[in-house]
C-alpha positions as CSV (number, residue, x, y, z in Angstrom):
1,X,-7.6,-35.2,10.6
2,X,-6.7,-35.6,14.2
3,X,-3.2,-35.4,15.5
4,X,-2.1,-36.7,19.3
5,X,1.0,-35.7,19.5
6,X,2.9,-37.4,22.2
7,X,6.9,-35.8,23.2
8,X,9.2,-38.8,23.7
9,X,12.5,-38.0,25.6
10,X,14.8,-38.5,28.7
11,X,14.3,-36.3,31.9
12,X,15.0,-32.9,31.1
13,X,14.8,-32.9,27.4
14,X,12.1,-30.7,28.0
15,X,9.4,-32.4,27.2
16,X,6.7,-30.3,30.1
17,X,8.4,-27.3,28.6
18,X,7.4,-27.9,24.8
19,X,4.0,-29.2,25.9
20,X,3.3,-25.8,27.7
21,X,4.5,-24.2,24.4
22,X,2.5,-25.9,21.9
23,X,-0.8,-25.7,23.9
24,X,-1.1,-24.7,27.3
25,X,-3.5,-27.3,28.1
26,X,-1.9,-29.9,27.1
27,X,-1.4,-33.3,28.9
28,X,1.6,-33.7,31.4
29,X,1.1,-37.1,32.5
30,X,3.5,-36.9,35.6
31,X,0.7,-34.1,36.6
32,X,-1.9,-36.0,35.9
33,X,-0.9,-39.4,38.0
34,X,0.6,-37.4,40.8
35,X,-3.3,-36.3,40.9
36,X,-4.5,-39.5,40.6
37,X,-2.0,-41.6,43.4
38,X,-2.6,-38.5,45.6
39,X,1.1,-38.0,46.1
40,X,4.2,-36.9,44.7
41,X,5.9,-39.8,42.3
42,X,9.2,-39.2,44.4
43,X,7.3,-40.3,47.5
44,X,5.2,-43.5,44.7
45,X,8.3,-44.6,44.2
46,X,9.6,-44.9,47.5
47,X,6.5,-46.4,49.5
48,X,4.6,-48.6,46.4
49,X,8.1,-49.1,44.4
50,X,8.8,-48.7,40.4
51,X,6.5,-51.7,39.1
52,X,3.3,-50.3,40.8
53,X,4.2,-47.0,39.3
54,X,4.7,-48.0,35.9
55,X,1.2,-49.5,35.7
56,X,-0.4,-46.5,37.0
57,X,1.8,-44.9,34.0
58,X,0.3,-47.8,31.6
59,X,-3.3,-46.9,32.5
60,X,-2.8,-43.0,32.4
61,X,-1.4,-44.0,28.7
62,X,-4.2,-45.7,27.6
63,X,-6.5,-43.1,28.6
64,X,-4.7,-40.6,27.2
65,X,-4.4,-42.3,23.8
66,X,-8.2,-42.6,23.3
67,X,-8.2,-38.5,23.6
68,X,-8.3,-37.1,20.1
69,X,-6.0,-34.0,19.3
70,X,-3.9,-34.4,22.5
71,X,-0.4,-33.1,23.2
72,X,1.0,-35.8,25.9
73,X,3.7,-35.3,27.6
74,X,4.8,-38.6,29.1
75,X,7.6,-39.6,31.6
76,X,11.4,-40.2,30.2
77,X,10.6,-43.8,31.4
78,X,7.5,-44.6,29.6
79,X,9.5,-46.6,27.1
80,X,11.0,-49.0,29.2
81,X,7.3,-50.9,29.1
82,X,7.1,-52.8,25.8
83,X,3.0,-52.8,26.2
84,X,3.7,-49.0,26.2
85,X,6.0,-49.2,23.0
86,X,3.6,-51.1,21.1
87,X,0.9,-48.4,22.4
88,X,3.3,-45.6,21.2
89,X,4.0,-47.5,17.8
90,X,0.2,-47.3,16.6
91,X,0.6,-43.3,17.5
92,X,1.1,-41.6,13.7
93,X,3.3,-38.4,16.2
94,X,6.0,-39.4,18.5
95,X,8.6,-36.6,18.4
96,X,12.0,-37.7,20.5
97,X,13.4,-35.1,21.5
98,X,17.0,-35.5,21.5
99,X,19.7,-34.4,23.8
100,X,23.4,-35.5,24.5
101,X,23.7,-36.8,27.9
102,X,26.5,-34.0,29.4
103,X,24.0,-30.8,28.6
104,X,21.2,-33.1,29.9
105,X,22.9,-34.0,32.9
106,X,23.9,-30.5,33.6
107,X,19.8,-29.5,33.4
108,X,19.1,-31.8,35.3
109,X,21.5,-30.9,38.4
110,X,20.5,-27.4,37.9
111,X,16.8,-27.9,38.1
112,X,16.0,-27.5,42.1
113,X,12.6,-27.5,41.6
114,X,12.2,-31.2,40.2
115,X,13.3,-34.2,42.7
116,X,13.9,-37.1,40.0
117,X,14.1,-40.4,42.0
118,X,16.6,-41.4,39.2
119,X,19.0,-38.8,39.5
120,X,18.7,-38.4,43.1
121,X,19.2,-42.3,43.4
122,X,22.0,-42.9,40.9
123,X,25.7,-42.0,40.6
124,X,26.5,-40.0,37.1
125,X,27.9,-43.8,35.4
126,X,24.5,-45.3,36.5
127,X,22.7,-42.1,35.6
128,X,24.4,-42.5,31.8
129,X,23.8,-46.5,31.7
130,X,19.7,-45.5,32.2
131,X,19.9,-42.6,29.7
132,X,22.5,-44.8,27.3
133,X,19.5,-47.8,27.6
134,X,16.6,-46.0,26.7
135,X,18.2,-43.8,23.4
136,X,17.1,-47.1,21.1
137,X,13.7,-47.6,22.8
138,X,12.8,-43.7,21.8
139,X,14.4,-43.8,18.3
140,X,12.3,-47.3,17.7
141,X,9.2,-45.9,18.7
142,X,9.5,-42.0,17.4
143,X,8.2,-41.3,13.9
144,X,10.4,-37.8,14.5
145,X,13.7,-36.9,16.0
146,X,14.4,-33.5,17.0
147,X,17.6,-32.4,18.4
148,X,16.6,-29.6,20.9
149,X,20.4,-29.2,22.0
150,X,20.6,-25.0,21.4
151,X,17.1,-24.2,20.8
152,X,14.7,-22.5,22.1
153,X,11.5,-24.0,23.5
154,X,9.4,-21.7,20.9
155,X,12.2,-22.8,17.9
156,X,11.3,-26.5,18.9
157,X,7.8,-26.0,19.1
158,X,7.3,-24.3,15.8
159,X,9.2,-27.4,14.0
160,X,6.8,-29.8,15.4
161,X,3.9,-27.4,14.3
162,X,5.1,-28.0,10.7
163,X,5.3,-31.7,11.1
């Protein structure tokens, strides 16, 4: 039986960190389109705006999907597309993982290495609203919810191993 397993979550849920975990080859689609636009998705964003990103993040999907025994690890956004919910819903392994917006936020700030247009661009209430929107969009298209608040990445991993 093949499994794709694809990890559903806001930014800095940890999402590229499980994926790493679970198989170090696994498919981190921010890596992946940065590749294919030839640019960082910071810089996308700014110059070709959201929509042309988000169907650059569509196609990336689709590809993806047809893989067999693939560990995706998509942008927080990728919901926010219905085409991609509907993709996601035929997926038998969407794991959400879960985490409250205060220890999210405070990863998020901490991380200097990642420049999130969405952070960077939004005050913490607009920040929440985003994060608060898309909680029901994961849930409705996640087959599994993990709650990853206080665990470690290899603690995580090993529960999705037993799914």
């Amino acid at each position: 039986m093949t499994k794709t397993i694809i990890l559903l979550g806001f930014m800095g849920a940890g999402k590229t960190t499980i994926g790493r975990v679970l198989d170090p080859d696994f498919h981190d689609m921010d890596e992946i389109i940065t590749d294919k636009i030839g640019m960082s998705i910071n810089d996308f964003f700014a110059k070709e705006g959201e929509a042309a990103f988000r169907k650059v993040e569509t196609q990336t999907l689709e590809e993806l999907l047809a893989k067999e025994d693939a560990i995706i690890s998509p942008g927080g956004g990728i919901v926010v597309n219905p085409h991609n919910r509907d993709l996601l819903s035929e997926n038998d392994y969407n794991i959400f993982l879960k985490l409250d917006f205060e220890t999210l936020y405070k990863r998020i700030e901490n991380d200097k290495e990642m420049h999130r247009p969405l952070y960077l661009n939004n005050t913490k209430e607009e920040f929440k609203k985003i994060f608060d929107g898309r909680q029901k969009m994961y849930t409705d298209v996640a087959t599994h919810i993990i709650d990853v608040k206080d665990k470690t990445p290899e603690e995580i991993a090993e529960m999705i191993r037993c799914l």
